[in-house]
C-alpha positions as CSV (number, residue, x, y, z in Angstrom):
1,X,76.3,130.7,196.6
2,X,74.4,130.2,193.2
3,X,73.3,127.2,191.9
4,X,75.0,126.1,188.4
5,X,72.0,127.0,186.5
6,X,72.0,130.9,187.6
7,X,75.8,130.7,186.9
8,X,75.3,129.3,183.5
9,X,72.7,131.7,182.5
10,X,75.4,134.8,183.9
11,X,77.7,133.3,181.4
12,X,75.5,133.4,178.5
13,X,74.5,137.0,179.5
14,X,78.3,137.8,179.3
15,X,78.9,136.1,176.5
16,X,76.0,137.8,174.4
17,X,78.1,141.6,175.8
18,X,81.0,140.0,174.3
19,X,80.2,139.7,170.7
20,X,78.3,143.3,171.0
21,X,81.9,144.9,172.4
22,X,83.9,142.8,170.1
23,X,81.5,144.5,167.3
24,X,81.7,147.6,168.5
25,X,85.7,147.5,168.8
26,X,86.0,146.4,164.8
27,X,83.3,149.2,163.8
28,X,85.6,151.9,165.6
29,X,88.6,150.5,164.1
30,X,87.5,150.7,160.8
31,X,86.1,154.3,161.2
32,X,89.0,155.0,162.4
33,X,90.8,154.0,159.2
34,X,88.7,155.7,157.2
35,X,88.9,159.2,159.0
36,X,92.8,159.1,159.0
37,X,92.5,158.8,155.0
38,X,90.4,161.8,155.0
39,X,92.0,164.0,156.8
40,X,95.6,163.0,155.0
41,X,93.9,163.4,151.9
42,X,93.0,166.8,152.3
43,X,95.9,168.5,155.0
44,X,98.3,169.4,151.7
45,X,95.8,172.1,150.8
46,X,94.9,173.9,153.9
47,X,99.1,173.8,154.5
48,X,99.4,175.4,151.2
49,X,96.7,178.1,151.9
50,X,98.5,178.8,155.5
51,X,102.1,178.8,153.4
52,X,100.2,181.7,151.3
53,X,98.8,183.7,154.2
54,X,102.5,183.6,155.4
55,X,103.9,184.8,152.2
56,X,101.7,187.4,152.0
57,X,102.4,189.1,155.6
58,X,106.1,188.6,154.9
59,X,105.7,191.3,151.7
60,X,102.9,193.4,153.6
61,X,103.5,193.2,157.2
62,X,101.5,195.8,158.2
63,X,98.5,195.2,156.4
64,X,95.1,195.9,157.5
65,X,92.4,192.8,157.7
66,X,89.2,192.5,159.5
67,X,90.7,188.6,160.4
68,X,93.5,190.2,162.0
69,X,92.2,192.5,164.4
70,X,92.4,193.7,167.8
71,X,89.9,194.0,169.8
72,X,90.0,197.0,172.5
73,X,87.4,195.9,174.6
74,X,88.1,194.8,178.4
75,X,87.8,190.7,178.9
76,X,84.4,191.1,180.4
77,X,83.3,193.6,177.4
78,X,84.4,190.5,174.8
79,X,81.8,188.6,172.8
80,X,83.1,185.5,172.7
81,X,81.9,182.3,170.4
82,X,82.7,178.4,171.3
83,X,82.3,175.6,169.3
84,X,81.8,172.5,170.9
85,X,82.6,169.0,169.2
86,X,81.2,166.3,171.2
87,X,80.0,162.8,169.8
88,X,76.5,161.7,169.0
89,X,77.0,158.7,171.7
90,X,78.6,157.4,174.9
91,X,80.9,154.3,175.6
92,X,83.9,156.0,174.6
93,X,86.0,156.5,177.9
94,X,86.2,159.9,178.7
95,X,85.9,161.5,175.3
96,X,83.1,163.4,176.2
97,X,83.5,164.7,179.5
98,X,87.2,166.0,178.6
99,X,85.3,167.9,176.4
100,X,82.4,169.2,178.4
101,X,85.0,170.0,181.1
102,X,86.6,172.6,179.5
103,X,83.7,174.4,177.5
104,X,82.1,174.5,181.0
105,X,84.9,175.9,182.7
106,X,85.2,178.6,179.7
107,X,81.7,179.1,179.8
108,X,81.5,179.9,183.4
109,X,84.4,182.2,182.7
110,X,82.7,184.6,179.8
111,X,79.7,185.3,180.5
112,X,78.9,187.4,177.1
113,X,79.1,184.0,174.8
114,X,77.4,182.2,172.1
115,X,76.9,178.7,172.0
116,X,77.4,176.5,169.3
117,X,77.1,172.6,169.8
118,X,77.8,169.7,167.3
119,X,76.9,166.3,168.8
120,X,74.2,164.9,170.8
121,X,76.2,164.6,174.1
122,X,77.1,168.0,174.1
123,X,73.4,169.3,173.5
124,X,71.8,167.1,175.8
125,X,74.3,167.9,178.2
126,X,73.8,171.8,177.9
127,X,70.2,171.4,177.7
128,X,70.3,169.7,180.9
129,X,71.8,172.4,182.9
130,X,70.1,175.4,181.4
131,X,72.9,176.8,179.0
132,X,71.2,178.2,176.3
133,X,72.6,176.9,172.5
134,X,72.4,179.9,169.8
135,X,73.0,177.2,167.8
136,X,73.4,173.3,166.7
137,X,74.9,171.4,164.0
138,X,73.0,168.0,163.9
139,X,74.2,165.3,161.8
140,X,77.7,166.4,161.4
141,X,80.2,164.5,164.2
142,X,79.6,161.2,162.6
143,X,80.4,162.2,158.9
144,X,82.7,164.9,159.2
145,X,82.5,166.1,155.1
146,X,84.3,169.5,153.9
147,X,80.7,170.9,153.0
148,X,79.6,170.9,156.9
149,X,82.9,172.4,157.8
150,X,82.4,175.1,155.3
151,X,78.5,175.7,156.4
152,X,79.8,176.2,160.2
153,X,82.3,178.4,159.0
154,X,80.1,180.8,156.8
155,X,77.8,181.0,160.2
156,X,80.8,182.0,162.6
157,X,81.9,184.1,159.9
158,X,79.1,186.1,159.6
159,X,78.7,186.6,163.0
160,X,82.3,187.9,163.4
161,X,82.1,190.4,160.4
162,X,79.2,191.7,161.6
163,X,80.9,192.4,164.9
164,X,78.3,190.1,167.3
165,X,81.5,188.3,168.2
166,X,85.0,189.5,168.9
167,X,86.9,185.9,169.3
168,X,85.7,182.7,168.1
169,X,87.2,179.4,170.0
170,X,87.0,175.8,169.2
171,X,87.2,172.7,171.8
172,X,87.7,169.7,170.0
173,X,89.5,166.4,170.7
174,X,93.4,166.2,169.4
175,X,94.8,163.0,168.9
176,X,98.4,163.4,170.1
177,X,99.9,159.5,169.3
178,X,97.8,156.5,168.5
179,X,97.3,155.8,172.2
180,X,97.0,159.6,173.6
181,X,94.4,162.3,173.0
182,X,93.8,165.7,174.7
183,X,91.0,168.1,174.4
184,X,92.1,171.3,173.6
185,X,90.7,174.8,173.0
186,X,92.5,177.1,170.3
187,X,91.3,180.6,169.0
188,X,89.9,180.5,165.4
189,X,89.6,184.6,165.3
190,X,91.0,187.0,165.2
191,X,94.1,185.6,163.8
192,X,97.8,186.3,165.0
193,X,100.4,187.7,162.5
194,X,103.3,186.1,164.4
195,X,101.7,182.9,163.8
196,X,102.2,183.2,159.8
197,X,105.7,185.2,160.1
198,X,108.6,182.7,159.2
199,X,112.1,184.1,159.6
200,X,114.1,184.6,156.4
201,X,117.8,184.3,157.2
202,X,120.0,187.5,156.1
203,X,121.2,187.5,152.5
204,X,118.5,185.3,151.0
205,X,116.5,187.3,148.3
206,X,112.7,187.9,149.3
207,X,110.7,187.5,145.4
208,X,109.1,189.5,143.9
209,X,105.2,189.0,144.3
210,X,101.9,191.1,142.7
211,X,98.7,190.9,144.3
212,X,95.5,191.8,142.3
213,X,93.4,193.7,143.4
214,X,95.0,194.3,146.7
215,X,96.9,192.2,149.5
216,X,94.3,192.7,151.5
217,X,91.3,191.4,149.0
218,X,94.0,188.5,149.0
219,X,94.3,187.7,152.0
220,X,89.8,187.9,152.9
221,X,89.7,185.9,149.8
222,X,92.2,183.2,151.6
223,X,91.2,183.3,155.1
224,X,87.8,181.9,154.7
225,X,89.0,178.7,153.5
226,X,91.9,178.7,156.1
227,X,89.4,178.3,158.9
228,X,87.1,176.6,157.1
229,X,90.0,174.0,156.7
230,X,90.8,173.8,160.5
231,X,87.4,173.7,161.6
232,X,87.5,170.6,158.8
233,X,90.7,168.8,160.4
234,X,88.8,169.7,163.8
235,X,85.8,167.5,163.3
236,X,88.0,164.9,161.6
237,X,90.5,164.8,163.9
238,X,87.9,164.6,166.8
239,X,85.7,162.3,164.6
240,X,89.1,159.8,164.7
241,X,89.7,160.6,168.5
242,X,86.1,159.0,169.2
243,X,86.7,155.8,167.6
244,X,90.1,155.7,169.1
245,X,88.7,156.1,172.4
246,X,85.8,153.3,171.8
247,X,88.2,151.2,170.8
248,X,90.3,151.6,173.9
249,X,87.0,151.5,175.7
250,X,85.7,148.0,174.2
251,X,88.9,146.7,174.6
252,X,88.7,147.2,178.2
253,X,85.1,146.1,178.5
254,X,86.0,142.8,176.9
255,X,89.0,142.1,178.6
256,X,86.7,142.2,181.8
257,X,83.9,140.3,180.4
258,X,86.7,137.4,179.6
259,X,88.1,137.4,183.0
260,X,84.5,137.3,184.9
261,X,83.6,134.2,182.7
262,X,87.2,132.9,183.5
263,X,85.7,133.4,187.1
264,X,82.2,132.1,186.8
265,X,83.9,128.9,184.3
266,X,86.3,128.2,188.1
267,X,83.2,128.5,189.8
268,X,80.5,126.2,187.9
269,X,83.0,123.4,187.3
């Protein structure tokens, strides 16, 4: 058994991991705060620019656009791209490995893919095993602005018009209530018609609507800030997912620490 001095020193040594958790849990929280504002602040206007790219396939339905396009190639034949939003640290649950579970398993899966990684975790993790990374965002997880979103998206973009990739995916974090998140992979490109098609009931008049030059210089015009708006919501939303999950994960760590000194307290007196 130990003496009263080694279990007053374990106290103090739980007590110091105490205030650093309890830190930690009021950082995330107010992160988490902050994030939410953003991404509220800014989801009218990608809503609207979806709303658009719906009104414009209901008047040109069969319009050509490079963003829409099919590819004929056979799976294995596909260039694929993934973009990987990890965080730039640990002690957040299983944040991270959710993540790296599934852009692993996809990985594995399509072998003709580029890599691109934005947080540490995810690079050192990739590193590690000997997946190559064609390329990394530093800097960007932990302050998620529209200008990063809008330099990932001019990269992917350019890959894809150039034809180096067929499909682009994204694996991000989606918060699903305030105690539930999921990670989730969704295709960025090529994009779906049927996704942008909203039924008009019979007997309501369809406007009339001009587009200058063309529908389809319309629509490449709109696209670009389309993604470049959900990659934005994706890093924001993930960015909020992180803190959620530290919070969750300091909580835990503190409701421990109180009931070992709750212990050790029974045990010294």
């Amino acid at each position: 058994m130990a003496n009263t001095k080694e279990i007053q020193e374990r106290m103090a040594s739980i007590n110091d991991t105490l205030k650093i958790t309890n830190a930690m849990y009021m950082i995330s929280s107010s992160k988490l705060k902050k994030s939410k504002k953003m991404l509220e602040d800014t989801e009218p206007y990608f809503y609207a620019l979806q709303s658009q790219m719906g009104r414009i396939l209901r008047h040109v339905p069969d319009m050509e656009s490079i963003f829409f396009r099919t590819s004929e190639k056979s799976p294995e034949e596909k260039r694929a791209g993934y973009i990987v939003i990890t965080a730039d640290k640990g002690l957040a649950g299983s944040y991270n490995h959710n993540i790296l579970k599934i852009a692993e398993e996809h990985l594995k899966s399509q072998k003709n893919h580029k890599l691109f990684v934005l947080g540490e975790v995810g690079r050192h993790y990739f590193e590690k095993r000997g997946c190559h990374i064609d390329k990394q965002f530093h800097y960007t997880v932990q302050n998620p602005t529209l200008n990063r979103a809008r330099n990932i998206t001019e990269e992917l973009l350019l890959s894809y018009i150039k034809g180096e990739l067929d499909e682009i995916y994204i694996i991000y974090t989606k918060m699903v209530s305030p105690i539930k998140e999921e990670a989730e992979l969704l295709q960025l490109l090529p994009l779906k018609k049927a996704d942008f098609q909203v039924q008009i009931p019979a007997g309501i008049p369809i406007e009339q609507v001009s587009f200058r030059p063309s529908p389809e210089e319309v629509m490449n015009r709109i696209v670009p800030r389309y993604i470049e708006g959900f990659v934005y919501g994706a890093l924001v939303e993930s960015y909020s997912c992180e803190q959620n999950a530290r919070m969750m994960a300091m909580e835990a760590a503190t409701k421990s620490a109180k009931d070992m000194l709750h212990e050790l307290s029974i045990l010294y007196n």
